[in-house]
Structure formats: C-alpha cells, structure tokens
N, C-alpha and C positions, 0 to 999 in steps of 0.2 A: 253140251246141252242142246236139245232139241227145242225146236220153238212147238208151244204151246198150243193146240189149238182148242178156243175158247165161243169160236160160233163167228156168225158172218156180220161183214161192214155191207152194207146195202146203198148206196149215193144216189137220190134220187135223180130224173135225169132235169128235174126243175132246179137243182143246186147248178146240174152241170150249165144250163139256161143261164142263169144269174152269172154265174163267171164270165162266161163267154159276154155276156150284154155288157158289164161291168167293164170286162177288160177291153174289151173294143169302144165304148165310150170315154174311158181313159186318154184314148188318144186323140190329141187335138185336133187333127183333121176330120173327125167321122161326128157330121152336125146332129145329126141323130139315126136312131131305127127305125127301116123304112115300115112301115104297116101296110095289112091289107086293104085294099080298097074296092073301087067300082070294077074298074078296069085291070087291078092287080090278087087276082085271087090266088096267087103261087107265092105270095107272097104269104109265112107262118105267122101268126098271133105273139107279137109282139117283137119278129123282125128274126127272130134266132129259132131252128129246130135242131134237132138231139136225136141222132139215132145211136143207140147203144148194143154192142153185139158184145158178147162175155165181158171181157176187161177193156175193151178196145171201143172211142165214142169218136162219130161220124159228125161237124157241125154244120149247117147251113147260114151262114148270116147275111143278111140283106142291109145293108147301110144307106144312108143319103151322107156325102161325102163334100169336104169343101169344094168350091169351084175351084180354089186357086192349088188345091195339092195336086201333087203327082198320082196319077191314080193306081197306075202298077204298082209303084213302090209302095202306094198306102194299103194295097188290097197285102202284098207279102208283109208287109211290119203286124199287118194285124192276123196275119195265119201262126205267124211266129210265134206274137205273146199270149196270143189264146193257148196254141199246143203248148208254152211253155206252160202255164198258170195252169190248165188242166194236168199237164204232169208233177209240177210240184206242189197242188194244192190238193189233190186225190190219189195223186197215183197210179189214174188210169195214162194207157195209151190213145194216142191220136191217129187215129186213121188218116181224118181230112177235113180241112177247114175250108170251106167254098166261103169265099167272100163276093156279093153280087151287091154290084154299086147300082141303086136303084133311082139315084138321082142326083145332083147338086145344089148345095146352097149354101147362105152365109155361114162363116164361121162363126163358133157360138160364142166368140171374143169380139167379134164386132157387132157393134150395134147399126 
C-alpha cells in the first residue's frame, strides 16, 4: 500500500518560536529571554528567530543565563533539546541552533 497523498502540513514558523522559547525556558539555568533594547538592536523580538528553508529550520536564541551555571555546557544542553523537541514534535530538521548568552543573572529559584 502506497501512502496517500491528501494535501499539505504547513508549521508556522511562530509554533516553531514557541518550542524553541518553551524548551529553552525549561531549563533551569536560562533566567530568561534576552530582548531588544537601546543598545542591543540584533537582538529578535522576543529573544528567539526562525529561519525556515524547505523541511530544514535555522534557530537563533539569545538567553540571559544564571551567573552560577556553566555556560558552554548550558549553551550545548540547550542546542540539543531544542533540535530534539523540533524533531520530535514536527518533524522537521535542524540545521542550527545559535545559542548567544546575552547576559547573567539570578536564578529564577532564588529570590
């Protein structure tokens, strides 16, 4: 049996946004998403951009990160489960996950 074809799945690239932000706030180290500001205009609109080429999505994420984590290691755990979570939650591939530490501060367990 052949598979059907019944018309096209379209993933906007704001779902793929939402994952990415989701999954990277997940992780305890990452206090939150950095934003644009005075001085940081390279920074995207609400910390996460999305470039999407056929099946294959490109992510940029800008975080502010604890002071006390490792930051190599927290920038790789968070390229991992975004590529993960983008591949088992759509299906597309992952090109590349840029994670840019934009700043430090408390973690959002301490007060």
């Amino acid at each position: 049996m052949g598979q059907e074809r019944i018309g096209k799945v379209i993933i906007s690239p704001r779902v793929l946004k939402t994952i990415a932000r989701l999954t990277a706030l997940s992780n305890p180290d990452v206090v939150r998403l950095a934003l644009p500001g005075l001085f940081r205009f390279h920074i995207p609109s609400g910390g996460v951009a999305v470039r999407v080429e056929g099946n294959t999505v490109s992510i940029n994420l800008h975080i502010v990160a604890n002071a006390r984590a490792n930051m190599y290691e927290l920038g790789r755990n968070i390229q991992k489960e975004i590529t993960r979570a983008i591949q088992n939650i759509v299906g597309m591939q992952v090109k590349e996950v840029n994670v840019y530490i934009e700043g430090v501060g408390k973690s959002r367990s301490a007060s």
